[in-house]
N, C-alpha and C positions, 0 to 999 in steps of 0.2 A: 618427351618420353625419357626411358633410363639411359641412350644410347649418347644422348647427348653430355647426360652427367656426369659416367663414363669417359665419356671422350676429355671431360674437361679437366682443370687442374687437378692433383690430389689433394684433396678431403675437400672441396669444395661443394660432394656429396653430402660430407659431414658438417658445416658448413651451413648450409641449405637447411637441414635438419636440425640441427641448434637454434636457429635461427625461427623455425618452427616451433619448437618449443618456446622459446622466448617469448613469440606473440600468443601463443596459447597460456602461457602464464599470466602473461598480463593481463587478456583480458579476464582470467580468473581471480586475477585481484580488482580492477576493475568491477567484477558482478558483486563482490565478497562487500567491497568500499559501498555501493551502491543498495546495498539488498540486506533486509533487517534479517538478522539470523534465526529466530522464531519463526517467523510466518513466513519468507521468503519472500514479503510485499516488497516496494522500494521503500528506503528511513529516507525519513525526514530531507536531508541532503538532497535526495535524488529526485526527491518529490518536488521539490524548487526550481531543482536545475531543469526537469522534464518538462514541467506546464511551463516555466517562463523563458523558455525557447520559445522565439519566434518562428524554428525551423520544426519544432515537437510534433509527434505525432497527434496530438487536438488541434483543431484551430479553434476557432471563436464562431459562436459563446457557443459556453461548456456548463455546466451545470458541478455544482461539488457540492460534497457533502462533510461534514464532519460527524463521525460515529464514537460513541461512546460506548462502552461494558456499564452497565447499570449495575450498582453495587458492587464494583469488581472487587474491593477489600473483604467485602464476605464470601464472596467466590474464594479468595484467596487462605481466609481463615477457616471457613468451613472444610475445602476440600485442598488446602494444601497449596503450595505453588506449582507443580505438578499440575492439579485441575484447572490454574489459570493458566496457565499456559496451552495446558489441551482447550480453553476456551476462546483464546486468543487465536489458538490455529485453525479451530471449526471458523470464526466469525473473519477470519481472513481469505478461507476456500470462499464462504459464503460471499462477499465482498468482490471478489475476484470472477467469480461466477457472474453477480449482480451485475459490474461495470461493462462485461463480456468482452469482445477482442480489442475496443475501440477506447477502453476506457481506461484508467490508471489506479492503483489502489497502493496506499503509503500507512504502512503503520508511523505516525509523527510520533509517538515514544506512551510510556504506560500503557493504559487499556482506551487511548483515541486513534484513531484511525482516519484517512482524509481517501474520499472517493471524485474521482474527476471522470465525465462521460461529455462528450458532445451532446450539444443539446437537440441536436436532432434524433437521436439515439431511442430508439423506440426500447425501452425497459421500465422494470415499475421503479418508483422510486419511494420505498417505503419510511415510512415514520417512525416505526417500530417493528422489532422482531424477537419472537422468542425461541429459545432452543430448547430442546432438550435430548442430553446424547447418556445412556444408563447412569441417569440419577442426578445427574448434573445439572442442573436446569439454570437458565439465565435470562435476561435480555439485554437488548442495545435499541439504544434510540440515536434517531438520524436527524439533524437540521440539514435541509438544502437550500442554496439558492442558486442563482445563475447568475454569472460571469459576461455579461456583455464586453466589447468592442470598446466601449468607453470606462469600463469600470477595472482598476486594478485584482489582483490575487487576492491582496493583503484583505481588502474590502471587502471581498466575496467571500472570504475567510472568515471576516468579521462578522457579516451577515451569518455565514451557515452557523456558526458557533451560539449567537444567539439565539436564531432558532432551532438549536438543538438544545438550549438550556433553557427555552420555554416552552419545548415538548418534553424534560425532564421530570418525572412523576416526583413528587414532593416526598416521598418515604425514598427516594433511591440520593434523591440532593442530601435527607440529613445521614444516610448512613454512607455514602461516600465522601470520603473526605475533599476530594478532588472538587468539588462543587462546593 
């Protein structure tokens, strides 16, 4: 209690509380290092260090996804950067929502996104989705696969990515450059 703190040296009070602050700083730079500044998912970085902990919260197998913005350069031309960004933020709730408490959600940088869930994890896991928020309309396409016990990140990685660029609709591969 206070009686003790009190009692003890002077400013040791003060002290104590500095000292609180300090770790409250840190781990605020900490979130800030770890946490994409748009969507508030984890970047890239964090997204690494999270699944390929052996202590993280998934274990094995886990299921990931790699998400794409279909078109995002016309998103971005039509309505601005501004409206990619307010698209980036809807499909990052939506992602985040998707994975639910169990699961991890990484904006990896542009308009892709990396989704991780336990593969036990009872959610849909859709292929495709489209939005529409006043006027803004878009899609995102998903490739998944699953991450076995014997199969690396990098692989699962490689796999999801694939099969997200062969659920790619062919009018969104020529008008994105990114593909």
């Amino acid at each position: 209690g206070i009686v003790p703190l009190l009692l003890a040296a002077p400013g040791s009070y003060f002290q104590l509380r500095r000292l609180e602050q300090v770790k409250a700083a840190y781990r605020e730079l900490e979130r800030v290092a770890s946490t994409d500044w748009l969507t508030d998912c984890l970047n890239r970085r964090a997204f690494f260090e999270a699944v390929g902990r052996s202590d993280g919260p998934l274990g094995q197998p886990f299921d990931v996804a790699i998400v794409d913005l279909d078109a995002f350069k016309v998103i971005n031309d039509r309505h601005g950067h501004a409206g990619g960004d307010l698209a980036l933020q809807y499909v990052a709730r939506w992602l985040v929502a998707l994975a639910g408490p169990d699961g991890l959600v990484a904006r990896m940088g542009g308009d892709e996104f990396a989704v991780v869930v336990p593969s036990d994890t009872p959610c849909d896991r859709p292929t495709r989705a489209t939005f529409d928020h006043d006027g803004l309309v878009y899609s995102v396409t998903l490739g998944w696969a699953r991450c076995s016990s014997d199969e690396s990140l990098d692989e699962t990685l490689r796999a999801a990515d694939q099969e997200l660029y062969a659920r790619t609709p062919p009018a969104e591969m020529n008008l994105d450059s990114g593909r």
